[in-house]
Structure formats: structure tokens, C-alpha cells
C-alpha positions, 0 to 999 in steps of 0.5 A: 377059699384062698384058692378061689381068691387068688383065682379072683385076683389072677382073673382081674389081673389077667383082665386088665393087663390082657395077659395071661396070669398065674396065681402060685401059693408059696406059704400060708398058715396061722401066724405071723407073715415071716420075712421073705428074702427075695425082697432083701435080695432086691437091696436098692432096687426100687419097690412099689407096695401098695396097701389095702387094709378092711375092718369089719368082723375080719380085719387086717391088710392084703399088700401087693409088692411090685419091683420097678422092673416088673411095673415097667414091663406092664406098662410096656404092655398095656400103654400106648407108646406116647404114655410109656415113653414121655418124660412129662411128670403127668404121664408118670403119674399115669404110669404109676396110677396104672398100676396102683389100679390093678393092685386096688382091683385085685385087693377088692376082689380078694376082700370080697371073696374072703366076705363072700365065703366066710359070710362076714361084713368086710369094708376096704380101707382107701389104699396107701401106696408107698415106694421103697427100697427092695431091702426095706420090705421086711422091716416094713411088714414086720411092723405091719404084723404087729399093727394088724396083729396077724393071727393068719398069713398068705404068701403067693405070687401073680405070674405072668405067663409071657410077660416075666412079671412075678408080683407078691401078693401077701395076706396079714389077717387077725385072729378073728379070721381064724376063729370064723374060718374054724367055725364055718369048716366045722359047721 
């Protein structure tokens, strides 16, 4: 199931970006997610991380963590040179709903394979983008375990296979996940 959800994510990623994607698991299990340091290595770097919580028979929240860097090699990739280069506030704001997209899709697509394969009522909330500095990312998922009390995680990455992006990509579930996925491998 998780495999077959981040292929899903990865094929919407490749899709869009029109490059070649690679989803890669670093760690999963029942728990809460435990700070990643390659996040507190970004120090002051600039970090875009999107949220997109579902309620349902399943709760909790997929967030996909994106450095500046990574967003502007994207968007040198898939915007047209007049987007990419302008300083107007409206191309940026572009630049940046651009991405915003690729992580909202990716997120849907998850959401509805873990529906899908667990027979469960799942509905995504609206996505909530923050940008934040790179050393920041751990306090701020630590408390997102609490809130979503996470009972299950999935740490993993979407890697480009030319273009030297590595976006995280993390899952913070509850307990009933748990229960249905032990239920549904049993059965």
C-alpha cells in the first residue's frame, strides 16, 4: 500500500514536471515521526512546506517539504523563461502556486490510495502552505505529532532523476490507521 501511494505521487510528479521521478522510503512504522536532521542542517535556508490533513475513518496529514533551492530548479524546468525570470510580485506568486499544485496533487493522490486500498472514507482538508526556516521543520512536526496524534509515520523522498531535486515527503497518521491496515492484512 505505501509503495503503490508513493508510485502514485511519483507518476503525478513525473507528470506535471515532465521529468523523471523517484520515490525512495527512508523509514516507516507505527509511531510518532522523529526529527529528521537533514532539515535542521538547512539552518536559515528557506523552506516551503505544504500541509494537507484528511478526516474520515483515517485521520492525519501528508506534508511535503520543499527547499528554495529545489523549488527554483523546478520551476527553471517547467516555466517559461518571462515567469521565471520577472521580478513582478504576480510571477512569483505564479512561481510559488506552481509548486503549491504539484504538492496538492501529490497529496490527493496518496489520500485516495490509502481510501482506496483500506476501503475507508477519507476527505482532504484545504492545504496550508507555510515558508520557514530549514531548522524550524522539526519543532514544527513535533507538534504536528501531537496534534494528528500519530500512531503511524512514513518518511520518504520524490527524486529527480536529471534534475537534482529531493523533496520529503512524510506521513503523520492516527491510530485508526493502524487498527484498519491490521484489520484488512489479516482478513
Amino acid at each position: 500500500m505505501i509503495i503503490e501511494s508513493l508510485r502514485k505521487a511519483a507518476a503525478s510528479m513525473e507528470q506535471m514536471l515532465r521529468i523523471r521521478v523517484k520515490p525512495e522510503i527512508i523509514q516507516f512504522g507505527e509511531g510518532m515521526l522523529k526529527p529528521l536532521h537533514e532539515f535542521d542542517d538547512l539552518g536559515r535556508f528557506k523552506v516551503n512546506l505544504m500541509k494537507v490533513a484528511f478526516r474520515g475513518e483515517i485521520n492525519g496529514a501528508f506534508y511535503f517539504v520543499i527547499n528554495s533551492h529545489e523549488m527554483d530548479l523546478i520551476n527553471q524546468v517547467c516555466l517559461p523563461d518571462d515567469i521565471r525570470h520577472s521580478r513582478s510580485s504576480h510571477h512569483k506568486l505564479m512561481r510559488n502556486d506552481f509548486m503549491s499544485e504539484i504538492e496538492n496533487l501529490i497529496a490527493n493522490m496518496s489520500i485516495a490510495a490509502l481510501s482506496e486500498f483500506l476501503g475507508v472514507q477519507v476527505i482532504g482538508e484545504v492545504p496550508i502552505v507555510r515558508n520557514m526556516k530549514g531548522e524550524l521543520v522539526n519543532a514544527y512536526l513535533e507538534n504536528e505529532n501531537e496534534q494528528n496524534h500519530t500512531a503511524f509515520f512514513l518518511k520518504s523522498t520524490l527524486n529527480g532523476a536529471v534534475v537534482n531535486i529531493a523533496p520529503h515527503f512524510l506521513w503523520m497518521i492516527d491510530e485508526n490507521f493502524v487498527r484498519i491496515t491490521k484489520l484488512n492484512t489479516v482478513a
